[in-house]
MOPAC internal coordinates of N, CA, C and O (Angstrom, degrees):
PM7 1SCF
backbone

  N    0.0000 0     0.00 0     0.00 0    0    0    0
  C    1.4534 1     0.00 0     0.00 0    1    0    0
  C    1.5257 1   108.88 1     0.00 0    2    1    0
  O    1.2310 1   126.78 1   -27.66 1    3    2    1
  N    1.2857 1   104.56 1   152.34 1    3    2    1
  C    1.5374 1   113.54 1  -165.35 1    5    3    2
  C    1.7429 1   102.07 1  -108.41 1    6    5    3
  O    1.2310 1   113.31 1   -40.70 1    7    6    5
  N    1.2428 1   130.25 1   139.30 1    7    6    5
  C    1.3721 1   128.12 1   151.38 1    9    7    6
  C    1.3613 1   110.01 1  -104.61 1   10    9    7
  O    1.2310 1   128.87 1   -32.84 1   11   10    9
  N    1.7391 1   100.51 1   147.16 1   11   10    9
  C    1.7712 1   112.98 1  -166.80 1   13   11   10
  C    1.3185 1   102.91 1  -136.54 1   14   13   11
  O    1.2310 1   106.95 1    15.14 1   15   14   13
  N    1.0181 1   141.91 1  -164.86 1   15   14   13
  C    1.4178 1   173.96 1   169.92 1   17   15   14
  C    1.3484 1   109.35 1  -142.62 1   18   17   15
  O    1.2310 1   123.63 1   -49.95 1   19   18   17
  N    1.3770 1   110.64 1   130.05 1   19   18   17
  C    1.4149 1   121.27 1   173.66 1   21   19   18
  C    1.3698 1    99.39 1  -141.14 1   22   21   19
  O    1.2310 1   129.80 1   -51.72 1   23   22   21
  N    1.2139 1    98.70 1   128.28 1   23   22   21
  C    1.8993 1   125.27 1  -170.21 1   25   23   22
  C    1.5104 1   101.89 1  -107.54 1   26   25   23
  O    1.2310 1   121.57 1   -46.81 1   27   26   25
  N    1.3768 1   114.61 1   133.19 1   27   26   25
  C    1.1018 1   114.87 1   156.08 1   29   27   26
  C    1.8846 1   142.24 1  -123.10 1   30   29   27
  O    1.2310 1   113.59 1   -10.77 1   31   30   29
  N    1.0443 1   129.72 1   169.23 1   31   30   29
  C    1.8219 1   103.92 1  -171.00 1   33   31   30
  C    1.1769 1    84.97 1  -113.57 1   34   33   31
  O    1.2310 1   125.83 1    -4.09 1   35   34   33
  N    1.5206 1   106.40 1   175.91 1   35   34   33
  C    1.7241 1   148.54 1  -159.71 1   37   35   34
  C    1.6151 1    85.37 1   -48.82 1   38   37   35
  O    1.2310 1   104.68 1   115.74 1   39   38   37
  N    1.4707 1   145.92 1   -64.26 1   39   38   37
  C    1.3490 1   143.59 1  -166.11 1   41   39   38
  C    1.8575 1   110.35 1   -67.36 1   42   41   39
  O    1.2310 1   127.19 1  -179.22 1   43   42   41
  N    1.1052 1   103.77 1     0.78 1   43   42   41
  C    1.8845 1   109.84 1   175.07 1   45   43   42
  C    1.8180 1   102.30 1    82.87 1   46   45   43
  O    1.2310 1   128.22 1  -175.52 1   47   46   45
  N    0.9909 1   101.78 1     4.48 1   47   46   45
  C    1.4834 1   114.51 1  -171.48 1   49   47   46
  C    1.8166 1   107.64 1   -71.31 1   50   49   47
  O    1.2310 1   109.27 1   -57.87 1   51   50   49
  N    1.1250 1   137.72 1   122.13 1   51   50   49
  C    1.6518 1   145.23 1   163.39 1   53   51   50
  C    1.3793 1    86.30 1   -33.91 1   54   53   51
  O    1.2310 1   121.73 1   -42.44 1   55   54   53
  N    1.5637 1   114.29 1   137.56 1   55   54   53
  C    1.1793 1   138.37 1   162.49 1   57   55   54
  C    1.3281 1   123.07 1  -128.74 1   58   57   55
  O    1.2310 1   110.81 1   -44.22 1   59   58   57
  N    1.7153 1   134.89 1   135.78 1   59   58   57
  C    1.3436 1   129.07 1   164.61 1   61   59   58
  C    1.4515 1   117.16 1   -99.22 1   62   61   59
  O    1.2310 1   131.09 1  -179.21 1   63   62   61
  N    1.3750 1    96.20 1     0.79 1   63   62   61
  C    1.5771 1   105.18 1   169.06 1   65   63   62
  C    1.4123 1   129.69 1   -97.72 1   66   65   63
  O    1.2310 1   126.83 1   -73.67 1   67   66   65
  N    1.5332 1   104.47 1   106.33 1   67   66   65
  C    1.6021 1   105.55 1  -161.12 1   69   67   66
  C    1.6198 1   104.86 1   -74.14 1   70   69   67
  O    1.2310 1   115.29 1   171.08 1   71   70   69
  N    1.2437 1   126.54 1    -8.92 1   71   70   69
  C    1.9531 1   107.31 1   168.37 1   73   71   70
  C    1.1837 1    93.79 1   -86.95 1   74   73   71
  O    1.2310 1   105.31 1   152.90 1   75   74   73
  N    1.9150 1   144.81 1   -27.10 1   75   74   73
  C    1.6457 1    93.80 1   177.07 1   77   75   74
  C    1.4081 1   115.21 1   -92.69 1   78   77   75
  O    1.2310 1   111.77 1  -147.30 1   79   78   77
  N    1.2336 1   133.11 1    32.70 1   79   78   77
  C    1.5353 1   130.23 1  -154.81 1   81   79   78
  C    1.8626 1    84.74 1  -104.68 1   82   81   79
  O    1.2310 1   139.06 1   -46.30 1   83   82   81
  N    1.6811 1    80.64 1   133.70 1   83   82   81
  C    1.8783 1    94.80 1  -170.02 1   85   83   82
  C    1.6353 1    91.63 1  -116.52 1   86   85   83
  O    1.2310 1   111.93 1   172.75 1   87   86   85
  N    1.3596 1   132.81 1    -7.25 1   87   86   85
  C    1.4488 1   121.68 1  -160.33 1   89   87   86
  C    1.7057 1    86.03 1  -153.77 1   90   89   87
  O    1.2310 1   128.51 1   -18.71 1   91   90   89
  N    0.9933 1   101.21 1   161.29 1   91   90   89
  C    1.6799 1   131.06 1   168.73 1   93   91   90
  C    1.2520 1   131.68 1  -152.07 1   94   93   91
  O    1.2310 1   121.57 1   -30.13 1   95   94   93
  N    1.4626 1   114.61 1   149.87 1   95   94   93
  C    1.4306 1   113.73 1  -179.30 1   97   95   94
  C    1.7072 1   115.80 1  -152.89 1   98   97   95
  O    1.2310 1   118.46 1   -62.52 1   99   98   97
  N    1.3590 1   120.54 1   117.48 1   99   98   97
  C    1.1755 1   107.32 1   171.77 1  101   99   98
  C    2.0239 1   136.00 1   -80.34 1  102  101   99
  O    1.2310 1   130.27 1   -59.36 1  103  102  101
  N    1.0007 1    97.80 1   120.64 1  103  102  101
  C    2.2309 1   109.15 1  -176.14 1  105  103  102
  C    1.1545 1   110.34 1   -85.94 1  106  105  103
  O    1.2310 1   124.11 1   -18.97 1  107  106  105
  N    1.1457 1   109.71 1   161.03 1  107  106  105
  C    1.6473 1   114.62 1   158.86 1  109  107  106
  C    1.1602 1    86.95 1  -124.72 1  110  109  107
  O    1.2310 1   122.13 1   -27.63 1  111  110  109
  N    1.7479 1   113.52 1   152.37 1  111  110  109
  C    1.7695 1    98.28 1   177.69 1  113  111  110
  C    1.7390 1    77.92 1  -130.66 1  114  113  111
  O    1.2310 1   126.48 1    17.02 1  115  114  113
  N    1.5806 1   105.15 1  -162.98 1  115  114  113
  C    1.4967 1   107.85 1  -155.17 1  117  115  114
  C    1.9457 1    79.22 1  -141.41 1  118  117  115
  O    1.2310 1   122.34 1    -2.02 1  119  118  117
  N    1.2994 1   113.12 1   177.98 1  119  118  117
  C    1.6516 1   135.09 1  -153.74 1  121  119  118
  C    2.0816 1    92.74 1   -51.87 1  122  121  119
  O    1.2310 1   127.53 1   125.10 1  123  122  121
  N    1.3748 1   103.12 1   -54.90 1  123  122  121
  C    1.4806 1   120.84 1  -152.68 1  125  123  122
  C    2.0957 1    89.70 1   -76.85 1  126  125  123
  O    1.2310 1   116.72 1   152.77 1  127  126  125
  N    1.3588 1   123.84 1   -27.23 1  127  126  125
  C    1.2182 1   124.78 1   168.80 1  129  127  126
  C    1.7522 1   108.25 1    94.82 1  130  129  127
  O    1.2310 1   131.05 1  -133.21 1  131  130  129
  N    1.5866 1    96.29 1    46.79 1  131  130  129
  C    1.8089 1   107.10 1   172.22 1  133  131  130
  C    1.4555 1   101.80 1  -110.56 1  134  133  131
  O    1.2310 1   125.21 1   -24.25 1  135  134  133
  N    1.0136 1   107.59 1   155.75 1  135  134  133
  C    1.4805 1   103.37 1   177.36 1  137  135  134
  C    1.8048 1   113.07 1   -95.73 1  138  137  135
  O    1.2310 1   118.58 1   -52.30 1  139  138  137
  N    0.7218 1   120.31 1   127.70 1  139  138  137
  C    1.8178 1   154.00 1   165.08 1  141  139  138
  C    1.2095 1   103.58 1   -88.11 1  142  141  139
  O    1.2310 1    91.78 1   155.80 1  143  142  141
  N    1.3251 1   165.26 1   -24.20 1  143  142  141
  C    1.3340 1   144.46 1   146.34 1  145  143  142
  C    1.3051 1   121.49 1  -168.95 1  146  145  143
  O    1.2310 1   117.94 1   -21.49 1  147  146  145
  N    1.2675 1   121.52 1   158.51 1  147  146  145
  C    1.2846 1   140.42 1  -143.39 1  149  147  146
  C    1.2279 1    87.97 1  -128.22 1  150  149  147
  O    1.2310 1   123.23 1   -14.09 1  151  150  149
  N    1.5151 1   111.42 1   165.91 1  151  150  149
  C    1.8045 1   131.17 1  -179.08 1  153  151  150
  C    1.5270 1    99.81 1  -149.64 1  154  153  151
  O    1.2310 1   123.96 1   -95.54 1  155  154  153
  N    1.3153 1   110.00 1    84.46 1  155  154  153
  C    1.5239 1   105.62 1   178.00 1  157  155  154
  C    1.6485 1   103.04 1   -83.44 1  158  157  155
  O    1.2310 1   110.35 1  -145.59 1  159  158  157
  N    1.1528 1   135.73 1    34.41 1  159  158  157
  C    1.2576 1   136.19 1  -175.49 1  161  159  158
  C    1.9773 1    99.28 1  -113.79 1  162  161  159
  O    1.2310 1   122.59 1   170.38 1  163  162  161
  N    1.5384 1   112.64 1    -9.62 1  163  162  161
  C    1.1747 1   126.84 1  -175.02 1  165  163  162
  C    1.7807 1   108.88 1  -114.01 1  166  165  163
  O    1.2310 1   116.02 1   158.97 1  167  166  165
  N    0.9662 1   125.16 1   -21.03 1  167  166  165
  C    1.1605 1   131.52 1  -177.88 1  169  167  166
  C    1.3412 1   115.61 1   -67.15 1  170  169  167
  O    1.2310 1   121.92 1   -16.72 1  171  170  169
  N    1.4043 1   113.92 1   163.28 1  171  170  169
  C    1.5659 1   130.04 1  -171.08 1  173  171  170
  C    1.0221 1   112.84 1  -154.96 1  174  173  171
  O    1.2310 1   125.64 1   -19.30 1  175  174  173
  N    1.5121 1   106.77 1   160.70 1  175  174  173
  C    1.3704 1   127.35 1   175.66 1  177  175  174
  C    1.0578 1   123.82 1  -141.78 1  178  177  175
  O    1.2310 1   106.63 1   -43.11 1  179  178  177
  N    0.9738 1   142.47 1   136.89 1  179  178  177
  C    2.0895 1   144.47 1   161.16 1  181  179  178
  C    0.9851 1    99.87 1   -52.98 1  182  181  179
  O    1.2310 1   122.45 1   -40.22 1  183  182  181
  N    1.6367 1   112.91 1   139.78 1  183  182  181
  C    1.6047 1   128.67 1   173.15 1  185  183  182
  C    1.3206 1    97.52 1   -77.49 1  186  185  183
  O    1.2310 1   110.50 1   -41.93 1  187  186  185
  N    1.3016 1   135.46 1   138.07 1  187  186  185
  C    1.3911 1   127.78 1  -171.91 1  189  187  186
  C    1.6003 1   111.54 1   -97.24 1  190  189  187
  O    1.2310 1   122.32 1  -151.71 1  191  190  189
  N    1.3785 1   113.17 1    28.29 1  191  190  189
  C    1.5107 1   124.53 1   179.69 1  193  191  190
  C    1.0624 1    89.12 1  -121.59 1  194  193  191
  O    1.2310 1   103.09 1  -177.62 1  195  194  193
  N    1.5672 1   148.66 1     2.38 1  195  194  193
  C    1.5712 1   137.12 1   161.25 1  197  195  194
  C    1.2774 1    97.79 1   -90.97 1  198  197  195
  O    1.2310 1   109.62 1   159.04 1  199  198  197
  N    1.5010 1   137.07 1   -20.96 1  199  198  197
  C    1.0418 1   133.38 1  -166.57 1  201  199  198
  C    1.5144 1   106.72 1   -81.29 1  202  201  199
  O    1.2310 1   119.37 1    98.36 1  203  202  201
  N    1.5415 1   118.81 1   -81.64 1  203  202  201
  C    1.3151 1   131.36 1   131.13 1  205  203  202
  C    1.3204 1   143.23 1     5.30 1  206  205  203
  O    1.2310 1   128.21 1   128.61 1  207  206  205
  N    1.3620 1   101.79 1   -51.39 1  207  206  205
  C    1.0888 1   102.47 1  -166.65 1  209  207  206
  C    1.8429 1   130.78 1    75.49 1  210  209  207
  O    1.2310 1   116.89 1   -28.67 1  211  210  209
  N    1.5030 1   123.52 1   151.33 1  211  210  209
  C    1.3686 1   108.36 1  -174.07 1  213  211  210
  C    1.7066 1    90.55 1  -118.31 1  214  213  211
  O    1.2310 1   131.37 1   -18.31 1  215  214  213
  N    1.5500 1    95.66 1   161.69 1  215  214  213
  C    1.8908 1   103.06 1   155.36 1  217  215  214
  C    1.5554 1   122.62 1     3.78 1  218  217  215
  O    1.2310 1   129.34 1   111.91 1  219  218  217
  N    1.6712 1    99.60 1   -68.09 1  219  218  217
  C    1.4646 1   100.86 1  -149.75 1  221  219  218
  C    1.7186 1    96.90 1   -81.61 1  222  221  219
  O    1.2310 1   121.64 1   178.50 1  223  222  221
  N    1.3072 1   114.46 1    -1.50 1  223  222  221
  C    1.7707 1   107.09 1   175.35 1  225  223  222
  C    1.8583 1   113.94 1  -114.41 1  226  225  223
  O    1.2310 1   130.89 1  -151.92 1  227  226  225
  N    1.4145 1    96.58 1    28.08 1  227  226  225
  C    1.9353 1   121.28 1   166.31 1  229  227  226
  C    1.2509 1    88.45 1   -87.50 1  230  229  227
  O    1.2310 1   133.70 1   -40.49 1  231  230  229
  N    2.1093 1    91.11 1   139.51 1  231  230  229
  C    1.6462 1    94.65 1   147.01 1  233  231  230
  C    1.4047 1   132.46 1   -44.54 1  234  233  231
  O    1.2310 1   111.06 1   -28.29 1  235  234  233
  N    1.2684 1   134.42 1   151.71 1  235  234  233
  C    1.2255 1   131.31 1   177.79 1  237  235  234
  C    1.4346 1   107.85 1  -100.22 1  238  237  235
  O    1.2310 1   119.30 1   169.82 1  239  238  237
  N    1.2394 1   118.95 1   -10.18 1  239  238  237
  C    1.5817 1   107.70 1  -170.07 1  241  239  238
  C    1.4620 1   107.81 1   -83.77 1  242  241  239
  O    1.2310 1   128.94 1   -24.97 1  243  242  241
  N    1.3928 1   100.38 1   155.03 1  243  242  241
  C    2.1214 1   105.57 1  -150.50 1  245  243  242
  C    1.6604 1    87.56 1   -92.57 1  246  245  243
  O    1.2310 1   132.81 1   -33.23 1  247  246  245
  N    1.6456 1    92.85 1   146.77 1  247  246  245
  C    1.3306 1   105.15 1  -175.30 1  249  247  246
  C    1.4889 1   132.63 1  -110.12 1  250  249  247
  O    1.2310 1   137.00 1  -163.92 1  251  250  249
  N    1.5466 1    84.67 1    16.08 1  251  250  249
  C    1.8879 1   101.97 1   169.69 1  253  251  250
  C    1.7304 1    94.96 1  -126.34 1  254  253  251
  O    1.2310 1   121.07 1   -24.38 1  255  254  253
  N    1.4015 1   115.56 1   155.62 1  255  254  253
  C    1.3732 1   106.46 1   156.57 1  257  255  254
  C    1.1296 1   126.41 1   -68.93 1  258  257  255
  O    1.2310 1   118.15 1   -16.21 1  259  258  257
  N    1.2035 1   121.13 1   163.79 1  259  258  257
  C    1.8787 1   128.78 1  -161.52 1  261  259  258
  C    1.8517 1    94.83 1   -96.27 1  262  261  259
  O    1.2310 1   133.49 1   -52.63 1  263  262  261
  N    1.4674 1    91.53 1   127.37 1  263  262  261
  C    1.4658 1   103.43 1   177.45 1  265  263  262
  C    1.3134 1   120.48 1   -60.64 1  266  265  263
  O    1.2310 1   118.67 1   -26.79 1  267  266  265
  N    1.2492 1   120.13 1   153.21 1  267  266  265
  C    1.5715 1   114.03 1   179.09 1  269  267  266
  C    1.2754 1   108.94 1   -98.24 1  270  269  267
  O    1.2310 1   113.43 1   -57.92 1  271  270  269
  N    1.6095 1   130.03 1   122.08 1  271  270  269
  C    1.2338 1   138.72 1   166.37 1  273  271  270
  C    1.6239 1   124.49 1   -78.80 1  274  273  271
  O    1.2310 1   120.10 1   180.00 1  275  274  273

């Protein structure tokens, strides 16, 4: 039996490309190449605020004009 990594991108889609891979999971697969078990104790995910981004990494410049007081 084989152990793999299988990466996947932002659409849940299998990926061999490790910069778009947003999720991970480690398999064991068996001769014919099905998987027989999983190790969710190894798996990952992207914080989706590195992806995204939060607040404090938005432009700051205001996007209505400033009222006159």
């Amino acid at each position: 039996m084989t152990t793999r990594s299988i990466l996947y991108d932002k659409d849940g889609k299998p990926t061999e490309e490790q910069s778009f891979a947003v999720r991970g999971e480690v398999v064991e697969l068996d001769a014919a190449g099905g998987i027989v078990a999983a190790y969710p104790d190894l798996s990952w995910k992207v914080d989706p605020i590195s992806l995204d981004g939060d607040e404090g990494e938005l432009a700051t410049r205001p996007t209505n004009p400033p009222r006159s007081t």
